[in-house]
N, C-alpha and C positions, 0 to 999 in steps of 0.2 A: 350284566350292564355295569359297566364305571361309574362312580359314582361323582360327580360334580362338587367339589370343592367350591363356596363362594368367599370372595377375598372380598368384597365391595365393601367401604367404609364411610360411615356418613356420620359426619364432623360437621355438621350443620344442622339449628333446628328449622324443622317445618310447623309452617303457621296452621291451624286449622280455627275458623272461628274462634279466634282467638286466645284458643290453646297454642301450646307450644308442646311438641312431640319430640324424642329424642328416639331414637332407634339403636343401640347400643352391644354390640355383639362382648359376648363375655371375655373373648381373649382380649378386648378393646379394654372391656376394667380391670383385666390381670390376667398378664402372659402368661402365668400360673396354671389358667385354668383351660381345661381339655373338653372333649364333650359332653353335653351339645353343647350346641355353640349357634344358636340360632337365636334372634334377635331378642334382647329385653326391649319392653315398650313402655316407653316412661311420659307422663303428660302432666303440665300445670297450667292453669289461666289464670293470667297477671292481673286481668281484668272481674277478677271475683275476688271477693274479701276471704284473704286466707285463712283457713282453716290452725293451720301450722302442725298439721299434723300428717299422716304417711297412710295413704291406701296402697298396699302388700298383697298382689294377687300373685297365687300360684296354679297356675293351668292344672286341670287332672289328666290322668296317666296317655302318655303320648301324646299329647296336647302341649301348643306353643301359644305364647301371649298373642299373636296377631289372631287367637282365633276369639280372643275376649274383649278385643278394643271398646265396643260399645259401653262396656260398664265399667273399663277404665277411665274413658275420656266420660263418662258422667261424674264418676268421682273429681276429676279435675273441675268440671262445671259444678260442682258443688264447694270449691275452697280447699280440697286434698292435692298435697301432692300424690299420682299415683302409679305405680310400678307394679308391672306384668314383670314376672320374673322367669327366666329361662333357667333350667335347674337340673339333676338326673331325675326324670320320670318313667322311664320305661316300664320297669317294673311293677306292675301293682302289688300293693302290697297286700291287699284282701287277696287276692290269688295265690303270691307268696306263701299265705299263712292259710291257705282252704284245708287242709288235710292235719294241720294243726291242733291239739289244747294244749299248748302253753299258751296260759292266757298271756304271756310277757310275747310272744313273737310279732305284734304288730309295733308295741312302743318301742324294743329295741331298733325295729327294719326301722321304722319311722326317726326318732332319736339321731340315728346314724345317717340318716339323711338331710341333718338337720346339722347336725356339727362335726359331722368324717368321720368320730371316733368310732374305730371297728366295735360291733355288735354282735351282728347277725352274720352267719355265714351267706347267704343270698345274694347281699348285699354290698357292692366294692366302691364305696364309696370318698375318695379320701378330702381331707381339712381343705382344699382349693378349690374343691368342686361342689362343697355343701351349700346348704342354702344361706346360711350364716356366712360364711364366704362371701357370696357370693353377692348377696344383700349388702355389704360392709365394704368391698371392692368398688360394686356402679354406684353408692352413695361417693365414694371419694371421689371415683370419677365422676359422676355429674357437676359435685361442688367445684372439683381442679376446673371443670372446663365452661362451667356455667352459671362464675360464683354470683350471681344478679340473683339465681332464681332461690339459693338458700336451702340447697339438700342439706347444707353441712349440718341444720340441726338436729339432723335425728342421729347423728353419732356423735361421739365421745374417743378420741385415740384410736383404741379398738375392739370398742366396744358400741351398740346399737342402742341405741336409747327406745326400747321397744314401749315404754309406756303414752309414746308418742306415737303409736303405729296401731293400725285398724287389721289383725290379719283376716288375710279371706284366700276363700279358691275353691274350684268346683270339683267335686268328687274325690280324691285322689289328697289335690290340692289343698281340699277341705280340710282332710283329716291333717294335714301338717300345719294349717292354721291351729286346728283344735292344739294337737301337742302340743304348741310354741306358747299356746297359752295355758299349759298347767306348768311349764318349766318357768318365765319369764309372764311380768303382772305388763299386759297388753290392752290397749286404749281400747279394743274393740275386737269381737271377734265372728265374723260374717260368712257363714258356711252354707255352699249349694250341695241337693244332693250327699250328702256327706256319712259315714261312718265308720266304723273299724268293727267287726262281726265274726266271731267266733262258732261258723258252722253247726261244729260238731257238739258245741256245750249251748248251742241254742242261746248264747249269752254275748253281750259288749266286751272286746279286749280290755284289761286291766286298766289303762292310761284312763278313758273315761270317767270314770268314777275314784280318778285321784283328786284330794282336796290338793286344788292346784294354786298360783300363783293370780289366777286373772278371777274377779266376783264371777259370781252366778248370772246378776244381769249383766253383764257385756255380751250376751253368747245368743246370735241369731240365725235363726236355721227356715231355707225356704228348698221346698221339693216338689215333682210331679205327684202327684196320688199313683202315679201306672207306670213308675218308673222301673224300665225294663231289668237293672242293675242293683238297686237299690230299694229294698221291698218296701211296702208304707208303713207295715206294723211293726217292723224291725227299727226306723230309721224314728219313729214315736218309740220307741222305746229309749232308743240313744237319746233323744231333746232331754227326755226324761230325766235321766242319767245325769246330765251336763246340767240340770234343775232347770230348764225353761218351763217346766209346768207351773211357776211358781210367780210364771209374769203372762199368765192368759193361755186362756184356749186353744188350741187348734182350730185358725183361721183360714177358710176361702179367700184369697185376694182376687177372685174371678166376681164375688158378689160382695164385697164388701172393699170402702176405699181408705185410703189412706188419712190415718193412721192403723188400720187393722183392728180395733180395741185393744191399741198396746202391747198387741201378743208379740211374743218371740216367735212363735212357731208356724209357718206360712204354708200353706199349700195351693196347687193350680191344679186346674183338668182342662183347658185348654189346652189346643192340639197347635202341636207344633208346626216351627214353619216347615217349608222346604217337604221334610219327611215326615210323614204324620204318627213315622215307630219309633222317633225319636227323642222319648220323654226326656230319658236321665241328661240332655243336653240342652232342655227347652228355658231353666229357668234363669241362663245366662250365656250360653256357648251360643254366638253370634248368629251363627249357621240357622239354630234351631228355634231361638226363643220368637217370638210372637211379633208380629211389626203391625201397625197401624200407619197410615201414611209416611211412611219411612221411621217411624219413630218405635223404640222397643217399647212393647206394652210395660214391661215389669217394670219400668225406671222407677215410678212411685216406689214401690218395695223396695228396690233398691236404695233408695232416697232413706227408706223407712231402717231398713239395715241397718245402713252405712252410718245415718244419724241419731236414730233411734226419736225419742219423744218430747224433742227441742220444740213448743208451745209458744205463744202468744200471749202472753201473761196478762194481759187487759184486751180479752176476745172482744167482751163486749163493751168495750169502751165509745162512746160516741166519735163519728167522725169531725175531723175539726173544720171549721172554716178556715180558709187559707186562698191565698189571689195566685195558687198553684192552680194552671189549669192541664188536667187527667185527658189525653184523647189518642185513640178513637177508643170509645167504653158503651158496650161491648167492642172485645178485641180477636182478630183475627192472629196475629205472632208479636207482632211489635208494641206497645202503648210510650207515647211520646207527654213528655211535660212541658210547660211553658211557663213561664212566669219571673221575676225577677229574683225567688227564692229560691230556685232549683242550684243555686252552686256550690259545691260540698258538700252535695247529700250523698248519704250512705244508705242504702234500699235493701228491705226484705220484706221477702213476699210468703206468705201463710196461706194456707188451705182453709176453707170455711171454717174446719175445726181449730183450728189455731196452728197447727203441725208446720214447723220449719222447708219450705220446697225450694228455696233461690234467696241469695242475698250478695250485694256486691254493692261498686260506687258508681255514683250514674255517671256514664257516658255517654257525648254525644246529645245529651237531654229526651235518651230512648234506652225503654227494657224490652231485651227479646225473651216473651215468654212464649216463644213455638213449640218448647219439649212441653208442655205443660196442659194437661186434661182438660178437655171442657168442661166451666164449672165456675163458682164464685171465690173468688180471693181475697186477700188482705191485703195491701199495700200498704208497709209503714217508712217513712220519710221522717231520716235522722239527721239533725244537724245541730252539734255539739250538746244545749240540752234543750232542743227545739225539735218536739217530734208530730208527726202529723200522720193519721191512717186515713186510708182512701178503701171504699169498695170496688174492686173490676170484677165484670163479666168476662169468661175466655167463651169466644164461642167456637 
C-alpha cells in the first residue's frame, strides 16, 4: 500500500474554551528536519493567570501528541504553556537494550536522542531531528508567528532555558524526561509509567542513580499497579532510585484525594477505559485513562504533578464579610459574583486542604469550575492588597 503523504498546514490558531491550540508540523519549525513529521500540539489560555513556565510532553514509543491532548490542554487550564512534542520514537529503547548489561546502553540510546550526538549504534539519530532540536526550532517558531503569546521566554539564542520547563511523558517519553533532567537543573519532572531496566542484572540502567542536575523533589511518578509493560515492583524500585521515598509513601489516588499526603509516588487499580488490558496507557494516554462524565478522572493528580504542594497559607482564616455576592453555592459548573467589588479581581481556588486546583482573572463576573470534583472549596478574591475567601460547595 502507498503510503499518504500529508502536506496540510495550519497557520491559524484554534480557540478551544478558551485555549488557544497551535498544531505545528516539524518541517513547519525547521525545513531541516525529516521524520516523523506528524503534528506537535501546543496550548495556552490567555484567560488564566500565567504560570510562565513550559509543560514538555513527550508521547511513549510510537505514540503522537494528539493521543495525550487531554493533559496537555489541562496543563494549559492550569497557567502552562504546554507542548506535545513530535520527536523519533520508534524505537524502544528497553527493547533496544533487553539482552544487554552494559549498564551505560539505555543513557547512551537515550542521550543521543536527546541531542543527535552519535552514541549508540541502534540508534540514527541526527542534531535536526533530536529532541533539543526540535524543542528549540517550534519555540522559535511559535514566538516568530505568535509573538502575543510569549514562547520566546523559555529560550535564550540557542539555547533552552530548561529551568523554566516541567518535563514529562509517558513510558518511553518518561524516561527522556527523567535524562533531561540529570543533564540540565529542570523546574519539574512528571513521569507516567516510566523506567529504564536492565533485565538481565535485575537492576536500574546507570543514568538513574546519577547525582544529577535537577533536586530529588522535583521528580513525580504515577503508574497502574497491573501495568502490563512496566512491572510494579521494578518501577518502586526505580522512585526509589530517583529518591521519591523521601517525600511519602506509596499512595492509592483511587482512595485517597488530592493532595495524596504529599507523596511523589502515585499509583491506580482502576480499570481502564475503552480496553480494560490496557494498564500501562490508563494513567494518561487519552484512549485509556478513566473518564467520568466526559471529564479524565486523573486530572487532580495531574494537577498534583504538574504543581506539586502550592497550599493556602491561611486555610483557616475566617471568611470575610464583603457586599460580594457568591451564587449559585452549592454549584453545578459555573459560580457567578455580583457586587460593585468584583472588578480586577484575580481568583484562586484551593481544595478543602488548602492544595492549589485553579487560579486566573475574573471574567465576565463567572468561574467555570466544571473540571473540578465534588466537594468543598476555597475561593480567595485578590485585589491589589484587598483579599477575601469564600466557601463553595461543587455538587
Amino acid at each position: 500500500m502507498k503510503q499518504m503523504k500529508y502536506i496540510i498546514i495550519l497557520t491559524f490558531p484554534i480557540l478551544i474554551f478558551g485555549q488557544t491550540e497551535h498544531l505545528v508540523q516539524p518541517n513547519m519549525a525547521d525545513p531541516l528536519s525529516s521524520a516523523p513529521n506528524n503534528f506537535h500540539y501546543t496550548y495556552t489560555n490567555q484567560n488564566i493567570t500565567q504560570k510562565n513556565k513550559l509543560f514538555l510532553f513527550f508521547p511513549g514509543t510510537g505514540a503522537v501528541p494528539f493521543n495525550y491532548r487531554e493533559i496537555l490542554k489541562h496543563a494549559a487550564n492550569l497557567g502552562y504553556h504546554s507542548i506535545g512534542l513530535t520527536y523519533p520514537n520508534s524505537d524502544a529503547i528497553n527493547q533496544i537494550c533487553l539482552s544487554s548489561t552494559d549498564t551505560t546502553c539505555h543513557s547512551r540510546a537515550r542521550l543521543e536522542v536527546f541531542d543527535g550526538i552519535d552514541r549508540h549504534s541502534a540508534i540514527n539519530i541526527d542534531t535536526n531531528n533530536c529532541i533539543e532540536t526540535r524543542t528549540l526550532k517550534l519555540l522559535r517558531y511559535l514566538n516568530n508567528t505568535y509573538p502575543t503569546e510569549n514562547w520566546g521566554q523559555y529560550y535564550t539564542g540557542n539555547q533552552i532555558q530548561w529551568n523554566k520547563v516541567i518535563v514529562s511523558g509517558h513510558s518511553q517519553g518518561g524516561g527522556h524526561a527523567g535524562i533531561i533532567s540529570k543533564i540540565k537543573q529542570v523546574e519539574r519532572v512528571v513521569m507516567f509509567a516510566a523506567l529504564d531496566w536492565i533485565t538481565l542484572l535485575n537492576r536500574n540502567a546507570d543514568w538513574i542513580t546519577w547525582k544529577g542536575q535537577t533536586p530529588d523533589n522535583k521528580y513525580y511518578g504515577f503508574t497502574h499497579q497491573n501495568d502490563e509493560a512496566v512491572y510494579f515492583n521494578t518501577i518502586q524500585t526505580t522512585w526509589a532510585n530517583y529518591g521519591m521515598n523521601n517525600f511519602g509513601n506509596l499512595i492509592l489516588v483511587d482512595t485517597t484525594t488530592i493532595p495524596y499526603n504529599n507523596s511523589h509516588q502515585l499509583y491506580t487499580l482502576l480499570s481502564p477505559a475503552n480496553d480494560p488490558t490496557k494498564f500501562h496507557g490508563s494513567p494518561v494516554a487519552d484512549a485509556y485513562t478513566p473518564i467520568n462524565s466526559g471529564i479524565p478522572v486523573f486530572r487532580p493528580v495531574w494537577t498534583h504533578m504538574i504543581e506539586g504542594n502550592q497550599t493556602l497559607s491561611s486555610i483557616n482564616e475566617s471568611y470575610s464579610s464583603s457586599t460580594i455576592l457568591i451564587y449559585p453555592n452549592p454549584i453545578s459548573s459555573f459560580v457567578s459574583l455580583k457586587g460593585i467589588e468584583i472588578n480586577n479581581l484575580d481568583y484562586k481556588i484551593y481544595s478543602s486542604q488548602g492544595h492549589l486546583m485553579l487560579e486566573g482573572k475574573l471574567e465576565n463576573s463567572t468561574i467555570d469550575l466544571t473540571y473540578l470534583l465534588k466537594g468543598i472549596y476555597i475561593l480567595q478574591l485578590n485585589q491589589e492588597n484587598n483579599r477575601r475567601t469564600f466557601k463553595l460547595m461543587k455538587e
